[in-house]
Every structure is written in structure tokens, then in C-alpha cells.
C-alpha positions as CSV (number, residue, x, y, z in Angstrom):
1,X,-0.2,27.6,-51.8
2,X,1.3,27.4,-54.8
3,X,0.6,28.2,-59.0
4,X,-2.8,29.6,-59.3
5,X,-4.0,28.4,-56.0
6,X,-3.8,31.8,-53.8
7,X,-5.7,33.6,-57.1
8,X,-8.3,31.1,-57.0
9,X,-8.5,31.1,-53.0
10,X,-9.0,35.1,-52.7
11,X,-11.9,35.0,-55.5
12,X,-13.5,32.4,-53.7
13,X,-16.6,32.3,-51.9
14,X,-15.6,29.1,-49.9
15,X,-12.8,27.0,-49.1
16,X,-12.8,23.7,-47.9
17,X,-9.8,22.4,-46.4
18,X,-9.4,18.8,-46.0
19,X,-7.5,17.1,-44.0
20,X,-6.5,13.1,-43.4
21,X,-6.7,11.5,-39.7
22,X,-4.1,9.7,-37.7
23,X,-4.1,6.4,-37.4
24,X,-2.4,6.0,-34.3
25,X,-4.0,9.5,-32.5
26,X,-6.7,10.1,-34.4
27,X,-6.0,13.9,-34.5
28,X,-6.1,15.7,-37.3
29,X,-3.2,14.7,-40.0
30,X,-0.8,17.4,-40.8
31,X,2.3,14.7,-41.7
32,X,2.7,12.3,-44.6
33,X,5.5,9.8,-42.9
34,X,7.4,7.6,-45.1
35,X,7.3,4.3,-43.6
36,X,9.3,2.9,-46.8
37,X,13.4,2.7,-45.8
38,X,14.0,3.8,-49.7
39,X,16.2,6.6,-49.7
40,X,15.2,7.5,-53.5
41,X,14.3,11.3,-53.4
42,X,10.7,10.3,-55.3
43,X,8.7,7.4,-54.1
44,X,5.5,7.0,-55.1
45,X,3.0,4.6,-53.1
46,X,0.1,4.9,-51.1
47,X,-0.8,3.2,-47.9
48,X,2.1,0.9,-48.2
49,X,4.9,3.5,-48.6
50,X,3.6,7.0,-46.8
51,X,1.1,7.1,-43.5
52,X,-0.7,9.8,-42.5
53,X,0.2,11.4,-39.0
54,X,-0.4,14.1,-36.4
55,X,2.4,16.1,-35.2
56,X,2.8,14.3,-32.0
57,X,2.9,10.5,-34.1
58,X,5.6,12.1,-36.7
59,X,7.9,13.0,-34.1
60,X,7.2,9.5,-32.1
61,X,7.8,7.8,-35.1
62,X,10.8,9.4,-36.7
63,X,12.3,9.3,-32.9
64,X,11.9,5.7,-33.3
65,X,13.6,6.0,-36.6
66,X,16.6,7.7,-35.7
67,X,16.8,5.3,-32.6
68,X,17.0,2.2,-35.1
69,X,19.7,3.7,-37.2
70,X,22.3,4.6,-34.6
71,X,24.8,2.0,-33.8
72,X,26.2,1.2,-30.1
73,X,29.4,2.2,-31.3
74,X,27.5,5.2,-32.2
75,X,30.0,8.6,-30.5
76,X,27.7,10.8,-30.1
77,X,26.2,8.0,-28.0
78,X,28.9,7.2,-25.8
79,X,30.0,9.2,-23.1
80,X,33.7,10.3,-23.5
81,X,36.4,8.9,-21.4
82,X,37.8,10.8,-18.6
83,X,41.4,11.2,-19.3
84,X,43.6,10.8,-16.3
């Protein structure tokens, strides 16, 4: 927490935490994924730009992400030729 949040916590009497659901899982949310290929640093949007997701979605979908970006030419792909 930051600011004046962890004063305001420890004084009080309850705290309610709430939290979004997966789409895909339907697990608890702990992610915001930007679904949006805009590489500006600040993007705001709702549904359209960022998606909720569980832990297990996030890394699914940014697996999926880094799969689309890398080329077949891609070195770290291929294996390296045996030199003779």
C-alpha cells in the first residue's frame, strides 16, 4: 500500500479487499493483462485495452504473446550448427 493507505488500514476496524475474476479461469484476479499491442508507457482503457486475469491465464497469455513476436529466423530459436 501506498500514501496514506497503511495509516488508514492499521486504524481500521475492517478491511475489505476486493478483488476482479478471470474470465477465462474464473479464479480470483490478481493480473490486469494488456491485451492492447500499444507500447505507450500509459494507456488508459477499460475492457477493451486491459483484462483481468489469474496467475495461471497471465502467464498463458503473455506465453502466447512472446510466441507471436519471435520470428523463425528468431537465434535463440534455432539450434546452432555443428561445425565440422
Amino acid at each position: 500500500p501506498f500514501g496514506p493507505m497503511p495509516a488508514l488500514m492499521a486504524t481500521a476496524e475492517y478491511v475489505t479487499k476486493v478483488h476482479a475474476v478471470c474470465p477465462r479461469t474464473g479464479n480470483l484476479a490478481h493480473y490486469s493483462f494488456r491485451k492492447s499491442h500499444n507500447e505507450d508507457l500509459v494507456l488508459l482503457g477499460e475492457t477493451e485495452e486491459y483484462e483481468p486475469l489469474s496467475r495461471a491465464a497471465y502467464y498463458k497469455a503473455q506465453l502466447r504473446d512472446k510466441v507471436k513476436k519471435m520470428e523463425v529466423n528468431d537465434p535463440e530459436i534455432l539450434p546452432k550448427k555443428k561445425q565440422a
